[in-house]
C-alpha positions as a Python dict, from the first residue, in 0.01 Angstrom:
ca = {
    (1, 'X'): (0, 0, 0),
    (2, 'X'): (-72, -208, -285),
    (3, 'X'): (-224, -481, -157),
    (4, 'X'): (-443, -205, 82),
    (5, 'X'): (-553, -64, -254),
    (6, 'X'): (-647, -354, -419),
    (7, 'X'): (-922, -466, -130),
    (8, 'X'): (-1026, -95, -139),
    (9, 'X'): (-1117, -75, -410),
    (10, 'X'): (-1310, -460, -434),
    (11, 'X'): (-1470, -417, -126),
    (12, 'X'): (-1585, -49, -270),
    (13, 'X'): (-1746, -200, -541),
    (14, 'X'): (-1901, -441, -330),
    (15, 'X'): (-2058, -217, -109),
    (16, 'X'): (-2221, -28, -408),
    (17, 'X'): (-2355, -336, -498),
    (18, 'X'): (-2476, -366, -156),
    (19, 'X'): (-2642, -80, -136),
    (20, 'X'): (-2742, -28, -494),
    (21, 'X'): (-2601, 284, -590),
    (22, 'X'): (-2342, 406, -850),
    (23, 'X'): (-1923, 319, -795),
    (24, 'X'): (-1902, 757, -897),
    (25, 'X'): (-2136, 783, -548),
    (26, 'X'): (-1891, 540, -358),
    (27, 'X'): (-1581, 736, -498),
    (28, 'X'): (-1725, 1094, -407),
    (29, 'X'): (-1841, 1017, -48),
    (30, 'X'): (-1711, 728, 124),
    (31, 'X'): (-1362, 643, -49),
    (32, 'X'): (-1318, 996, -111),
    (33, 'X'): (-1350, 1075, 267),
    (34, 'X'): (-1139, 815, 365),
    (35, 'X'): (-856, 823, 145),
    (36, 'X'): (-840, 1176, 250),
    (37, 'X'): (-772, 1069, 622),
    (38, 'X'): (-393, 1141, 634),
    (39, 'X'): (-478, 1511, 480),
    (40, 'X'): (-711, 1561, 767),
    (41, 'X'): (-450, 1406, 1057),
    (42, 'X'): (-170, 1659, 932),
    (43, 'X'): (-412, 1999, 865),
    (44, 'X'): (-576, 1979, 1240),
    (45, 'X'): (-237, 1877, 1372),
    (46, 'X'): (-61, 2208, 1210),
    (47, 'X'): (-385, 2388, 1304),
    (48, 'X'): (-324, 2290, 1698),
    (49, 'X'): (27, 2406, 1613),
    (50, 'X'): (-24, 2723, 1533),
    (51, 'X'): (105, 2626, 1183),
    (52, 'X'): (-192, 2794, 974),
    (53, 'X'): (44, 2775, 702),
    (54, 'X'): (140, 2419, 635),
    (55, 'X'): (-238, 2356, 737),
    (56, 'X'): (-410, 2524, 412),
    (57, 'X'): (-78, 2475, 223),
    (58, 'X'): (-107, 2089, 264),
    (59, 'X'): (-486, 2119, 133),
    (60, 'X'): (-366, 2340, -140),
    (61, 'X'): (-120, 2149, -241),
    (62, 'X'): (-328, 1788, -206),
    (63, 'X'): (-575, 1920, -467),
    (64, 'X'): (-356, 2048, -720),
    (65, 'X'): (-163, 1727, -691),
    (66, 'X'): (-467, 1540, -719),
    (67, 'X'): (-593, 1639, -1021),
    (68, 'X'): (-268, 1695, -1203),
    (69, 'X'): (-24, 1454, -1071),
    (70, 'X'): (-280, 1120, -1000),
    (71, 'X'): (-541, 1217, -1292),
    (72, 'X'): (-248, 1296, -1523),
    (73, 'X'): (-126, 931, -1406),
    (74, 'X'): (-404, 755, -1443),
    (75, 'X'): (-553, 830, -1740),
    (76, 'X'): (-179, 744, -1889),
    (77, 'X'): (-229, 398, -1784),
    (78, 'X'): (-588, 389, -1937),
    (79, 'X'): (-801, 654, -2124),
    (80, 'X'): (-1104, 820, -1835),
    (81, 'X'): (-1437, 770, -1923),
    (82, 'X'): (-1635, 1062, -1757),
    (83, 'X'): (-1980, 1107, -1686),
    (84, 'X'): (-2155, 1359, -1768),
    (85, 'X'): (-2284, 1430, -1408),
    (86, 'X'): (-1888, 1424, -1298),
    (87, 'X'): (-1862, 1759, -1503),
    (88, 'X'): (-2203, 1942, -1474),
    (89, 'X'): (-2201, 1843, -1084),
    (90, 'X'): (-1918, 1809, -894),
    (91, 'X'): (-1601, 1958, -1116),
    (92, 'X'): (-1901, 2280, -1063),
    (93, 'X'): (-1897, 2201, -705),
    (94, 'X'): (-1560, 2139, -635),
    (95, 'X'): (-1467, 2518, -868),
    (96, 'X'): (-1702, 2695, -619),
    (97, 'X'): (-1611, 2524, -313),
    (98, 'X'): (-1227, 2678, -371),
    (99, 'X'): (-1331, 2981, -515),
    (100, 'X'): (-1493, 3043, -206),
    (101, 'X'): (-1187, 2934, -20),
    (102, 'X'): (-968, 3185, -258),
    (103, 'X'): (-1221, 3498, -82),
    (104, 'X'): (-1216, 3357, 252),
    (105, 'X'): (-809, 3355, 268),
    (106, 'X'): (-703, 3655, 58),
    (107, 'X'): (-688, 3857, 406),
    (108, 'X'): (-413, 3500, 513),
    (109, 'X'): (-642, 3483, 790),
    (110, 'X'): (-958, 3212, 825),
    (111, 'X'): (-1169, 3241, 1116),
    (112, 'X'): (-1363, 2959, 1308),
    (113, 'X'): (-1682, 3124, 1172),
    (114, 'X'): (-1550, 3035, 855),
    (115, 'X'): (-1436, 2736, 941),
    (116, 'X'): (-1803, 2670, 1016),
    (117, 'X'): (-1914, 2835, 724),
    (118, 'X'): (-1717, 2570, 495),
    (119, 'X'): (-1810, 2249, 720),
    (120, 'X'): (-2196, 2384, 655),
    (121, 'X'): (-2162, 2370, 246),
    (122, 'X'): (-1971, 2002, 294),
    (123, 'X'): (-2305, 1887, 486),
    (124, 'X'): (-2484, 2053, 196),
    (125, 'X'): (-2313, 1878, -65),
    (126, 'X'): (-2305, 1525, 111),
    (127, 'X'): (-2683, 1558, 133),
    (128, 'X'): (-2746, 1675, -216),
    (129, 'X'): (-2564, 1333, -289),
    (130, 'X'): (-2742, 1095, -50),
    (131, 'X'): (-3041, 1265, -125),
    (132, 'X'): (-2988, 1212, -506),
    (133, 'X'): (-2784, 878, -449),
    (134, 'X'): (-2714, 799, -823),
    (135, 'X'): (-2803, 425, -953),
    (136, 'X'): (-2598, 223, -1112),
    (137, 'X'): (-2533, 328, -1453),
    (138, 'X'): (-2655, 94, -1731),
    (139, 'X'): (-2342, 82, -1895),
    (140, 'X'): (-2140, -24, -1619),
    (141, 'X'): (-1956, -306, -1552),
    (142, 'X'): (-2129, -559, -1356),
    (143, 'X'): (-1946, -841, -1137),
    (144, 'X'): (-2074, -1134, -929),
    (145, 'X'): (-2054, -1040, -612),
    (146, 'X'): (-2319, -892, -412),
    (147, 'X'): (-2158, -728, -152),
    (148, 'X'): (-2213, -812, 242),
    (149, 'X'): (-2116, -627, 578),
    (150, 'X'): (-1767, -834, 528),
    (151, 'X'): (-1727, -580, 260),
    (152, 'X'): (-1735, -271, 501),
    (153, 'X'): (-1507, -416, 743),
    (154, 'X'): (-1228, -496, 494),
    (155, 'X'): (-1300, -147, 372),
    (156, 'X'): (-1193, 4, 697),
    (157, 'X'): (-910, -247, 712),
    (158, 'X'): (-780, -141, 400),
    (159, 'X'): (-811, 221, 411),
    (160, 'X'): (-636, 212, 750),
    (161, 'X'): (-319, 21, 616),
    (162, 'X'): (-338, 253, 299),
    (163, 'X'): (-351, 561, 595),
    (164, 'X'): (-60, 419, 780),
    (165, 'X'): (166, 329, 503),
    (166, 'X'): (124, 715, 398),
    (167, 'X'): (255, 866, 728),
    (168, 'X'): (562, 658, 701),
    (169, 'X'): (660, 831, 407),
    (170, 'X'): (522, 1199, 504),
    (171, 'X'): (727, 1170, 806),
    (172, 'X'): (1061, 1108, 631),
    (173, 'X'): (1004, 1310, 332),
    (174, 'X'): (891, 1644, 592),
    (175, 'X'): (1217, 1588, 753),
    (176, 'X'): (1443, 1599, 453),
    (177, 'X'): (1287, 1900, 310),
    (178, 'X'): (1345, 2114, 708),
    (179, 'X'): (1658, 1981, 685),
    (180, 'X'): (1740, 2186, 347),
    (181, 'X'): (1556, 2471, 449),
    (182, 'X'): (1257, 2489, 248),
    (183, 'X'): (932, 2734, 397),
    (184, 'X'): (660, 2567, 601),
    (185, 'X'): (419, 2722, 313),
    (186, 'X'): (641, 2501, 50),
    (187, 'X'): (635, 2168, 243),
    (188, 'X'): (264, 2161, 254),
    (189, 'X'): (237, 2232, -42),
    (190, 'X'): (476, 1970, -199),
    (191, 'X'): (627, 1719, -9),
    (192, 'X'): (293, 1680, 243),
    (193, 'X'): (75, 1739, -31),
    (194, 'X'): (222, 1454, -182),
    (195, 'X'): (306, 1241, 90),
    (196, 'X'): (-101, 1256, 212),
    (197, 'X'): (-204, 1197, -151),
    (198, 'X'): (-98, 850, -137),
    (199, 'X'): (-398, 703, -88),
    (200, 'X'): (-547, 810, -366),
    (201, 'X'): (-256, 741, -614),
    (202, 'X'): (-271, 346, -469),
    (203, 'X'): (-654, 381, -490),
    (204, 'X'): (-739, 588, -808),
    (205, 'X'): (-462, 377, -1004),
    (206, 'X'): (-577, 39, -883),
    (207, 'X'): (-933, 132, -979),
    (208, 'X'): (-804, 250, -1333),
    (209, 'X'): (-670, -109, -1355),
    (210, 'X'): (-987, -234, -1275),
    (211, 'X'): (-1148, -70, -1550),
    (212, 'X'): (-1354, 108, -1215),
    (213, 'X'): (-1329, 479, -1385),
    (214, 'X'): (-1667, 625, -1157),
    (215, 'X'): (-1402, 513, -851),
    (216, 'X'): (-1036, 596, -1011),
    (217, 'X'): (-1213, 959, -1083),
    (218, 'X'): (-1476, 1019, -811),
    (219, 'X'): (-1224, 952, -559),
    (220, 'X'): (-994, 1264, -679),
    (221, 'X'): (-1305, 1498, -722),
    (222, 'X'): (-1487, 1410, -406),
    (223, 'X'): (-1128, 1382, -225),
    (224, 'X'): (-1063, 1735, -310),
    (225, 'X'): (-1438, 1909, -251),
    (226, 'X'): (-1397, 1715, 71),
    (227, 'X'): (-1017, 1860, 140),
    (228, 'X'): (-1078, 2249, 44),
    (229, 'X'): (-1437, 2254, 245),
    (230, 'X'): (-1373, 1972, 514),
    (231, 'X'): (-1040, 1985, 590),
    (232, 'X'): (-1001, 2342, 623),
    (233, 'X'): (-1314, 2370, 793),
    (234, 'X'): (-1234, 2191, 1072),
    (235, 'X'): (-882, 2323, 1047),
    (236, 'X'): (-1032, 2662, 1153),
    (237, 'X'): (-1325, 2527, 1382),
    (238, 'X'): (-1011, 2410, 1594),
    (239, 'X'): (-794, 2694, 1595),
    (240, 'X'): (-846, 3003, 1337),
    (241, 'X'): (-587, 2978, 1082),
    (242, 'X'): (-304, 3238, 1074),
    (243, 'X'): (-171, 3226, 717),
    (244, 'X'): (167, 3417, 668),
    (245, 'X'): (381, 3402, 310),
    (246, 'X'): (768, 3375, 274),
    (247, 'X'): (752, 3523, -71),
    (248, 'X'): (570, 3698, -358),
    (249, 'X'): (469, 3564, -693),
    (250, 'X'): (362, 3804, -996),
    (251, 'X'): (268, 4009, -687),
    (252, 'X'): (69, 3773, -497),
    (253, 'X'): (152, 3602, -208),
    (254, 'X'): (259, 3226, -228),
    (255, 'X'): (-41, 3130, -62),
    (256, 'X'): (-242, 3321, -312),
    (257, 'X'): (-58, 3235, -579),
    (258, 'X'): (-109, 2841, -545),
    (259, 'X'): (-490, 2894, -526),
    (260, 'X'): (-521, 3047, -867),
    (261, 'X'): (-302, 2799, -1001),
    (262, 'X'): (-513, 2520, -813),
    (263, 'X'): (-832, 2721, -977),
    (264, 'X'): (-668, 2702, -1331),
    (265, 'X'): (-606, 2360, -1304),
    (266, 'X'): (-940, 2270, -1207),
    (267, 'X'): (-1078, 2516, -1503),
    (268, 'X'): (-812, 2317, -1758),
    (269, 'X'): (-914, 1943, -1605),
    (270, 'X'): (-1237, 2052, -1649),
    (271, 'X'): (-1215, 2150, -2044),
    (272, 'X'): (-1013, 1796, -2073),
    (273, 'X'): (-1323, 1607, -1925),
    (274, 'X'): (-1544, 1780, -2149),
    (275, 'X'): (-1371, 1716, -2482),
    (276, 'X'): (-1536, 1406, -2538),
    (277, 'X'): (-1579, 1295, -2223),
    (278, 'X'): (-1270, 1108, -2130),
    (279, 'X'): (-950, 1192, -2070),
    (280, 'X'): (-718, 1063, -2314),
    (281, 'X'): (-326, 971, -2278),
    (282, 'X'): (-206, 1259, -2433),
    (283, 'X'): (-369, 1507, -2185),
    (284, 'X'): (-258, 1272, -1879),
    (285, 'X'): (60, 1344, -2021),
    (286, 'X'): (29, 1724, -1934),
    (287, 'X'): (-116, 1697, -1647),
    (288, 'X'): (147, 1514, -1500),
    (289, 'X'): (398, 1754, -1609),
    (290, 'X'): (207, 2043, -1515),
    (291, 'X'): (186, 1887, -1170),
    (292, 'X'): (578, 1782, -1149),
    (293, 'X'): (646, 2135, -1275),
    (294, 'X'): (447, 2315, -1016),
    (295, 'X'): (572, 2132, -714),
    (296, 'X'): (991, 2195, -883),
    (297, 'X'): (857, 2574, -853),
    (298, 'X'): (700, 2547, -525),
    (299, 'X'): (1014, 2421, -360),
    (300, 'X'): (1218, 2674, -591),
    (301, 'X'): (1010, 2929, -419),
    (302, 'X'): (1037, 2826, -89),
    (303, 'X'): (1403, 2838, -77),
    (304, 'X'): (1411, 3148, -164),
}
């Protein structure tokens, strides 16, 4: 997945160039999209199922993972420089995209209407971005290369090694975790969460490397607006989602309970951006363990 990474993220760059606009507006809309492939093959799958559960629990659990586990990760290898617009825009539209999500499943039941409802405010969003299609900031780093329709095919290329390379390892790791007995709700939201996050890790980490920061952090942002309105969304325009919980926590359902913790982590991330707009080693540092913590409970919970 490495190599898949590294011509993601070149030809990404490219194909700003190409088209003139910012590397955050690449990483919000078209990387984030497509790294979040393997999140969308495994919630519609579920949905089809009848597995409501591991459907929202694998979006759930992608997010939180997302912006503890690969931002915590990333910004350990090198200090995030974040744009202003990355805080006042879309950490705003990604903290009302899954507070509506919280509402919509506190009854552990999402209907296709809803399903609808969510797909509708992804449109939105995707237009407010086209529509706005940032420039290239003046401050960022430049390279050589123009960019050409070359670029878009080895984009697709990439991303679908970088897709396939994931499954592999969701397949295995889903089949470990059955096989010591841990709830459906648990799996997606740990080892699937995880397993479909892969892309991202390769792609926001080779980016970071890159010194591309509008990719390394649009891509988690945009992947998760994209997850909790997309995914789900179409999740439930298939086949309404049946939610059910195999425990409590502080008197919540597990379900519940990992939304307010994804909503607290986005409220945290979004206080780390803000203190002087980067995020340093130190606070990578806690997000990672935050994130490492969380999933040890998660499975705790789920065995029990």
């Amino acid at each position: 997945m490495g190599v898949a990474s590294h011509y993601l993220v070149k030809s990404s760059v490219h194909i700003a160039r190409m088209f003139k606009v910012s590397e955050i507006w690449i990483g919000l809309t078209v990387v984030a999209m497509g790294t979040s492939a393997p999140e969308i093959a495994v919630s519609v799958k579920a949905a089809l199922d009848g597995q409501g559960a591991l459907s929202v629990g694998n979006v759930i659990g992608s997010n939180i993972f997302n912006l503890g586990f690969i931002l915590g990760l990333v910004s350990i290898v090198a200090p995030q420089k974040i744009a202003k617009k990355m805080v006042y825009r879309d950490m705003v539209a990604l903290m009302l995209s899954t507070i509506a999500v919280l509402v919509i499943i506190w009854n552990q039941f999402v209907t296709r209407a809803e399903g609808i409802i969510l797909l509708a405010l992804l449109v939105a969003y995707n237009a407010f971005l086209f529509w706005k299609k940032d420039l290239p900031e003046a401050d960022e780093e430049m390279d050589d290369a123009k960019g050409s329709w070359e670029d878009v095919l080895l984009f697709v290329v990439s991303l679908y090694f970088l897709v396939k390379g994931s499954d592999y390892v969701v397949e295995s790791a889903v089949s470990i975790a059955e096989n010591y007995g841990v709830s459906e709700w648990a799996i997606g939201a740990t080892i699937v969460a995880a397993g479909t996050s892969l892309p991202e890790v390769a792609t926001s980490v080779t980016a970071t490397l890159k010194r591309k920061f509008g990719i390394s952090i649009g891509n988690v942002v945009g992947s998760d607006i994209f997850n909790v309105l997309g995914i789900i969304g179409v999740s439930a325009a298939v086949a309404p989602l049946g939610l059910h919980s195999a425990t409590t926590v502080l008197g919540l359902p597990d379900n519940l309970f990992s939304m307010v913790l994804l909503v607290a982590t986005i409220v945290l991330v979004g206080i780390m951006m803000r203190t002087g707009w980067r995020l340093s080693r130190f606070e990578g540092a806690l997000l990672l363990s935050i994130s490492i913590a969380r999933m040890v409970l998660e499975v705790y919970l789920g065995k029990g």
